[in-house]
C-alpha positions as CSV (number, residue, x, y, z in Angstrom):
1,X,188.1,83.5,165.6
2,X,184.7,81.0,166.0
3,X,183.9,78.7,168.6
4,X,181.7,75.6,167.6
5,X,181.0,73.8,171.2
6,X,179.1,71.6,172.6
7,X,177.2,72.4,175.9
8,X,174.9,70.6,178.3
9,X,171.3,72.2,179.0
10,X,172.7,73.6,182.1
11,X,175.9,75.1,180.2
12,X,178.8,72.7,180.8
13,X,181.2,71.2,178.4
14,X,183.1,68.3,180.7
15,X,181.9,67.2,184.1
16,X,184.6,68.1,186.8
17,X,187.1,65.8,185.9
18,X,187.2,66.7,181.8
19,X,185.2,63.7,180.3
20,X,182.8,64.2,177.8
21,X,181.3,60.8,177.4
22,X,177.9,62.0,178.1
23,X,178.1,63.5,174.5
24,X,178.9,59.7,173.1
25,X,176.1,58.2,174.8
26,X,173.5,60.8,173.7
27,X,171.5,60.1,170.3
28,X,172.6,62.7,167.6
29,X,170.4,64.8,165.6
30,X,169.3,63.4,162.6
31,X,170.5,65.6,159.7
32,X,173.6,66.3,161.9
33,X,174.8,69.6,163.6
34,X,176.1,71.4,160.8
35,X,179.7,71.1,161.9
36,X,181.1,69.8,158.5
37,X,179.8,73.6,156.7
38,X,181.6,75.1,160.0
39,X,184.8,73.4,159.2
40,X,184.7,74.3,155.5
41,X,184.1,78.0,156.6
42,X,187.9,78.4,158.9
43,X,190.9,77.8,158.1
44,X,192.7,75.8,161.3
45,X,191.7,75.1,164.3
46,X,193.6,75.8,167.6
47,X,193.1,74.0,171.0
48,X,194.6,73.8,174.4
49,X,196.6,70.4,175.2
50,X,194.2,69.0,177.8
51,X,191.3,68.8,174.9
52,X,193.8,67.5,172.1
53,X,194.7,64.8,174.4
54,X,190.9,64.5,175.1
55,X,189.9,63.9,171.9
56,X,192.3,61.8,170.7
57,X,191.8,59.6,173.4
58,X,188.0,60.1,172.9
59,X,188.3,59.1,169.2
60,X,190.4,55.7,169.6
61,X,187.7,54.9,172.8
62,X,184.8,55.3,170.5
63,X,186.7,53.9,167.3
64,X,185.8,57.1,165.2
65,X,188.1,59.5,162.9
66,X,189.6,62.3,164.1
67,X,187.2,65.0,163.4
68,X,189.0,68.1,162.3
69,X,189.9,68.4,158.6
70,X,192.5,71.7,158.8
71,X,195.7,72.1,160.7
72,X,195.3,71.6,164.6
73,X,197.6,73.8,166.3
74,X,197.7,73.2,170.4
75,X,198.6,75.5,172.6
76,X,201.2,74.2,174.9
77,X,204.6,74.9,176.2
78,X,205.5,71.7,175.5
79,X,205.9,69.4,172.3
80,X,203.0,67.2,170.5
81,X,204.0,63.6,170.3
82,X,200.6,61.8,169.2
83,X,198.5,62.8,166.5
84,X,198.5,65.6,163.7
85,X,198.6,68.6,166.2
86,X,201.3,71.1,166.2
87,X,202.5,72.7,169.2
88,X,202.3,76.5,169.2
89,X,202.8,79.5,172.2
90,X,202.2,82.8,172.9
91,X,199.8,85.3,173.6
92,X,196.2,85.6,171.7
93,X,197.7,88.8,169.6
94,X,200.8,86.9,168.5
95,X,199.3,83.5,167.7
96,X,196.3,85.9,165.8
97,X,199.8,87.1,163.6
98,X,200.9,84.3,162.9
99,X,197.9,82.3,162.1
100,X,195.4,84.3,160.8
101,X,191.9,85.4,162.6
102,X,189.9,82.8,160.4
103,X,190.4,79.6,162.8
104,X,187.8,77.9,165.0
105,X,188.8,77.7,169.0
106,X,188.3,74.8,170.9
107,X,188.7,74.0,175.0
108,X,187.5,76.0,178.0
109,X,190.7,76.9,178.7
110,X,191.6,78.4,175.6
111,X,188.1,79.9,174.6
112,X,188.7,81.7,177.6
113,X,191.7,82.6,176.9
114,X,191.2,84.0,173.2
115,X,187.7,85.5,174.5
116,X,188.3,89.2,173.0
117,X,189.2,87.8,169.8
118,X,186.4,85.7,169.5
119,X,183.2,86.8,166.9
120,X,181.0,84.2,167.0
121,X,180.5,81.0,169.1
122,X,177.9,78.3,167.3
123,X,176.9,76.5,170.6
124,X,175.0,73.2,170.7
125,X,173.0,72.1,173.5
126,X,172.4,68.6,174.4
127,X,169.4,67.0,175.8
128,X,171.0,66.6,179.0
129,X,171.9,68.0,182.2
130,X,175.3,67.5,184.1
131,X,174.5,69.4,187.4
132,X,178.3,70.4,188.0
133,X,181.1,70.5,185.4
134,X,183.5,73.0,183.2
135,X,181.4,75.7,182.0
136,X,181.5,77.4,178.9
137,X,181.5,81.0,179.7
138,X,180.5,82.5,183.1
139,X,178.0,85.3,182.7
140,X,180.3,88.3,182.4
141,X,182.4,86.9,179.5
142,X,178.8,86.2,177.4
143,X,177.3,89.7,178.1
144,X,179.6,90.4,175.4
145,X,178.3,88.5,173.0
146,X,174.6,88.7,171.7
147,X,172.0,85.7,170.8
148,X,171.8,86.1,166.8
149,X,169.7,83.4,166.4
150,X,168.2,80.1,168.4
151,X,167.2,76.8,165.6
152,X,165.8,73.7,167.6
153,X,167.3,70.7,166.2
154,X,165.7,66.9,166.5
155,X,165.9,64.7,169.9
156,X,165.8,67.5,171.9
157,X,169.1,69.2,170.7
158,X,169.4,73.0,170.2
159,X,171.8,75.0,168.4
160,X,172.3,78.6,169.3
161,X,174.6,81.0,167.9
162,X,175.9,84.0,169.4
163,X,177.5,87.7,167.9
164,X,180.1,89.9,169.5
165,X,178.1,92.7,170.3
């Protein structure tokens, strides 16, 4: 399992209440963040409800496609009415079975909850700061992970990416 995120400088992905507009109104790096070659590289991606229903909403508000080329599978307990997600249950080990350990994780919740199957997380840091907001990871669950490599990107962006250690 991957994780391909973006973070704030001070390590959020949402402010308290789960927006991520601030990303939107932030100028991209030119040449892009390599998320295209990520998405070739996994086969599906799997995300907790709250960040499906995020995006999409995010996508229609900003008038752009929907961003994820593979299957979208959401982890819910309930069914998937809008969009091309597919609802899907259980724990990390059974989902892993069914699935496949080649997809690409997506939402707090859900990164945190698939955190020992996780090998590598491609985090990209924005030229901002949020002060307060849904982090990533708190400082236990990235001790086990280990900076492979750090590539400063244009406008101020920075893209690290982490190893299980």
């Amino acid at each position: 399992m991957k994780v391909y995120i973006a973070t704030s400088r001070d390590g959020f992905i949402a402010t308290t209440d789960g927006q991520v507009d601030w990303l939107h109104e932030l100028p991209h790096p030119r040449g892009g963040v390599g998320f295209d070659e990520f998405m070739d590289g996994i086969d599906y991606v799997l995300m907790g409800r709250k960040t499906y229903e995020s995006g999409l909403r995010e996508c229609e508000k900003h008038g752009i496609e929907w961003p994820y080329r593979k299957p979208v599978h959401v982890l819910t307990h309930r069914p998937v009415n809008e969009g091309p997600g597919m609802a899907i249950e259980g724990t990390p080990e059974e989902i892993l079975e069914r699935l496949g350990d080649n997809g690409y994780v997506d939402g707090g919740q859900t990164i945190r909850y698939f955190i020992g199957s996780i090998e590598s997380l491609v985090v990209t840091v924005c030229p901002t700061t949020l002060g307060a907001g849904i982090p990533l990871l708190d400082v236990e669950q990235l001790s086990a992970f280990t900076l492979r490599s750090e590539t400063p990107l244009t406008d101020g962006w920075l893209q690290r990416i982490y190893v299980r250690t």
